[in-house]
N, C-alpha and C positions, 0 to 999 in steps of 0.2 A: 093255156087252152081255154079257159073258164072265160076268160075275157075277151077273146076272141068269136065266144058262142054268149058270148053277155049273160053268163051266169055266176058273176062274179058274188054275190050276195050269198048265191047257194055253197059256193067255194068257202067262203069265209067263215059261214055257221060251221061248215061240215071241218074247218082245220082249227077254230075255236075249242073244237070239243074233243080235239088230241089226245088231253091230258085225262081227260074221263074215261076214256077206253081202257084204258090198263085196270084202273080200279074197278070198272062194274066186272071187267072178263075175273077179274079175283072175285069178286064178291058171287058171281052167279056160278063159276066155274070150280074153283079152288075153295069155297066156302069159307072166304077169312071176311074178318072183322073189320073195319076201317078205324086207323086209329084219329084220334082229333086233328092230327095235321094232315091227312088223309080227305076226314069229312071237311076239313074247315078249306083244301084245292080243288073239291067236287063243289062245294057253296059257291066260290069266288070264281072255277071258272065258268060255272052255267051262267053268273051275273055276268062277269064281263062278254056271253057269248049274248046273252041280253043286252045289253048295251052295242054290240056291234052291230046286232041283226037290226033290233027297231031302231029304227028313222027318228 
């Protein structure tokens, strides 16, 4: 659908940052701690969603 209404860039950040939703809905919701392999999947995927976004 995204690509069909040429919002393909906006599709891409928004399925880049999958993996982040779990851990903030914990951290804001369920009040846990993130552990290091935790913070160090929140680090790498904002970069890699950096990376896919800018040109």
């Amino acid at each position: 659908m995204a690509t069909r209404t040429a919002l393909v860039a906006v599709a891409s950040a928004l399925s880049c940052l999958y993996p982040v939703v779990p851990v903030l809905v914990g951290l804001t919701f369920l009040r846990e701690r993130p552990g290091r392999t935790q913070a160090a999947g929140l680090v790498l995927a904002l970069a890699a969603c950096a990376l896919i976004v800018v040109p």
